[in-house]
N, C-alpha and C positions, 0 to 999 in steps of 0.2 A: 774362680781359677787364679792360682797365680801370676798367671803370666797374661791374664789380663790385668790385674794390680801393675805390674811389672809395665803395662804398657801404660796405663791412666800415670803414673810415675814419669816415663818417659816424657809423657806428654804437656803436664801441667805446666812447665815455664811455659810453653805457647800459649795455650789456655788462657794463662792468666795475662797476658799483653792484652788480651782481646779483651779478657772483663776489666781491665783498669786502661782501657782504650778510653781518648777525648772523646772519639767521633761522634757518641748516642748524647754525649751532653750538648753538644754544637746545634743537634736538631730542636730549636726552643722557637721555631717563629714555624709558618708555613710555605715559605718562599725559600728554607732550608729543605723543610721536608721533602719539598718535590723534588729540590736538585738531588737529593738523596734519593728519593724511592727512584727515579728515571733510571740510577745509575744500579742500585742494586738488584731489580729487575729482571734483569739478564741472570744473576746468581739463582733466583727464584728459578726460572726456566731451567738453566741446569741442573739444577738439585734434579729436576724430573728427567734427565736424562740418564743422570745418575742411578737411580733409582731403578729408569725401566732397564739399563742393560744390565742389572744385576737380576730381574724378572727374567731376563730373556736367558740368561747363563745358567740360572738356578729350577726354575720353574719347568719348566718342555714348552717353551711361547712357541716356537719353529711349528712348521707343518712341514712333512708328519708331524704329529706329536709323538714323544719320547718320552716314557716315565723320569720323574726329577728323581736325581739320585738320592735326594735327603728329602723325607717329607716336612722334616721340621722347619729346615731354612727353604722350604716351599713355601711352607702354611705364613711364617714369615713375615716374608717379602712380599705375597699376596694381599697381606692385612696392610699392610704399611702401605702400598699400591692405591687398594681402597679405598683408604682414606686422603691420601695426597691428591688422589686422581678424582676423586668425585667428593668428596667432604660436602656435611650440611652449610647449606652459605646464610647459613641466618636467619632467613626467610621462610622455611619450608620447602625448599628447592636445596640441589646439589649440585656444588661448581667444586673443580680442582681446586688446590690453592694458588696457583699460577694463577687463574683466572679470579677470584676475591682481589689477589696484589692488584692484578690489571685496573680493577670495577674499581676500588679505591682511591687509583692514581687519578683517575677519570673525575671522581665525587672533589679530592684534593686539588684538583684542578694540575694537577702534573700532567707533560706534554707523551702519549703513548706513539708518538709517531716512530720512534728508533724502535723500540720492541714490537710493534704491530708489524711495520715493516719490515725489520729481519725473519720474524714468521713468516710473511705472507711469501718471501722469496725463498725461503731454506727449501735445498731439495733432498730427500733421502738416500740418490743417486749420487755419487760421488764423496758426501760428505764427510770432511777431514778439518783438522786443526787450520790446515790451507786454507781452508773456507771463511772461519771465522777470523784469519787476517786480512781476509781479502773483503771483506762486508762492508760495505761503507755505512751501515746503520748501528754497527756496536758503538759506543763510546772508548775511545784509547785506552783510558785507566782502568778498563774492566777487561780489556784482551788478556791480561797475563793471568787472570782469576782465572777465566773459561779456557784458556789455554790448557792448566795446570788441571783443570776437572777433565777433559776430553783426554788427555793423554795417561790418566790412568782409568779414564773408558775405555779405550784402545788398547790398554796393555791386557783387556781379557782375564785379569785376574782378578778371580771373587775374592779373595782374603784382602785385596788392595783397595777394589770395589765399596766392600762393605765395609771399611774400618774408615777407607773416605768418608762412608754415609752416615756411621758411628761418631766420630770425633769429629767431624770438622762439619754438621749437622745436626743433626739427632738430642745429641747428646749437650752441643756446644750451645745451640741457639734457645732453649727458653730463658736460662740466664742474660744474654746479650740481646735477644729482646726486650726483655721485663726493663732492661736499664734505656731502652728505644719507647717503649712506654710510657714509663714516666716522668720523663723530658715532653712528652706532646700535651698540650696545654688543656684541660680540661674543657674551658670555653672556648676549642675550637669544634667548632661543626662538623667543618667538612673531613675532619679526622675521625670521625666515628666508623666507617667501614674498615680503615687502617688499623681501630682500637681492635676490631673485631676479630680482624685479620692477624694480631699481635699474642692477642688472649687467647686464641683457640688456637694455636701453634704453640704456645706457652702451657695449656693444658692437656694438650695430648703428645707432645714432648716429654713435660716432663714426666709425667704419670704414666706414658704406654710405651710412644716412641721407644726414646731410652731407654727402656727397659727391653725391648725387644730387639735394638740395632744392638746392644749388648750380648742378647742370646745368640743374632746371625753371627757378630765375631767367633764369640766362641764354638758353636756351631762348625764353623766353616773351616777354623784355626784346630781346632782338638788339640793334640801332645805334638802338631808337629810345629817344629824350634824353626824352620825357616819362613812356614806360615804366619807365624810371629811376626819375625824378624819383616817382611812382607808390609803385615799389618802396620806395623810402626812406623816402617819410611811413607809409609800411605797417610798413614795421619799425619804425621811431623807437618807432609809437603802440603797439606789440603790447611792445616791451622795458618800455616807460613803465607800461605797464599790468600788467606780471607784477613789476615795480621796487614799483610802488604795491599792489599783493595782499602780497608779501613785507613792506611796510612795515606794513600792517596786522596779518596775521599775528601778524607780531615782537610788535605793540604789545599784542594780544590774548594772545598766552602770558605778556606780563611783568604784564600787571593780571590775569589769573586766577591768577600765583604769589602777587603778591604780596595777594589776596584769602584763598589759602589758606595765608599766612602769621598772617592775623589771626585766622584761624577757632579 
């Protein structure tokens, strides 16, 4: 469609900050890794928030149940569910992907106490953006990330939803992995659940995902010009906001270097 062109157009200066971003080359030791995965973590976890309340808007999740008004961006976001939500973990078993990031951080020897912990206390009563400023277990430099995802959860709209999960996801992450990849040193060890965790996010992105957070846009966007228009500020602010965690990031591994250069 054109006016998906017209949005991939809109979109690729941001795009392209992220794939010519420092931050995936800076991860070269394992005492970088973890500070990285601790921090990234929390995006992991939203992405599945992301996700279910586009299930819950699209699908008939509610009781009663309510037939979904589109079977196709049912059938969808079901598949994509599937596979985020229970995926093969390697072994013959099936974990989320949330849950692989976790098992990883653990093998890498990264500290899971801030993400375990904000799980173990989040309540589904009340829960608002308030919430996640008031958490003493986020990390600071990842509040405006999770911010910027919950409040176009909030805004209820599936064209916003979805074009979030498209661009600033989907679509954006096996390229910006694959360059997270190949920065992690071969002869390390305890990076092998991480490799795993990289690769099969990198092959069912690019090959499925993608291809099908492509069909929910358009799906959901059809010929109307504001649904678009929608779509676009949805992505611009979700690239913007994974551009601006990455710039932090970066900034955060080069003052702890050069902290443990003084020591």
């Amino acid at each position: 469609m054109t006016e998906y062109r017209d949005l991939q157009w809109a979109v690729e200066p941001h795009r392209s900050r992220i794939y010519n971003h420092q931050l995936p080359s800076m991860l070269t030791d394992t005492i970088r890794l973890r500070v990285f995965m601790e921090h990234h973590v929390f995006a992991v976890w939203d992405f599945m928030s992301l996700l279910k309340s586009l299930q819950i808007l699209a699908t008939g999740s509610d009781v009663p149940w309510i037939p979904a008004s589109n079977s196709r961006v049912c059938r969808i976001v079901n598949e994509l569910v599937l596979e985020e939500e229970s995926d093969s973990d390697g072994t013959g078993g099936f974990a989320s992907h949330f849950d692989l990031y976790r098992s990883a951080m653990r093998v890498v020897g990264a500290d899971t106490t801030s993400i375990d912990s904000f799980i173990k206390n989040l309540s589904l009563d009340g829960f608002s953006t308030d919430t996640l400023r008031e958490s003493a277990f986020i990390p600071r430099l990842v509040l405006p990330f999770l911010e910027s995802t919950f409040r176009i959860v909030y805004s209820g709209d599936t064209a916003a939803i979805a074009s979030a999960l498209a661009f600033g996801r989907e679509t954006l992450l096996p390229d910006a992995f694959e360059d997270i990849l190949n920065e992690i040193r071969p002869e390390d060890e305890t990076a092998e659940q991480f490799r795993y965790y990289l690769s099969r996010h990198i092959e069912l992105d690019r090959h499925e995902h993608s291809v099908m957070a492509r069909e929910l846009v358009e799906e959901i966007c059809g010929d109307d010009q504001q649904l678009w228009e929608t779509a676009s500020d949805a992505a611009i602010t979700s690239l913007a906001a994974r551009c601006r965690l990455w710039d932090q990031l970066a900034s955060h591994l080069a003052v702890a270097d050069r902290l443990s250069l003084l020591i």
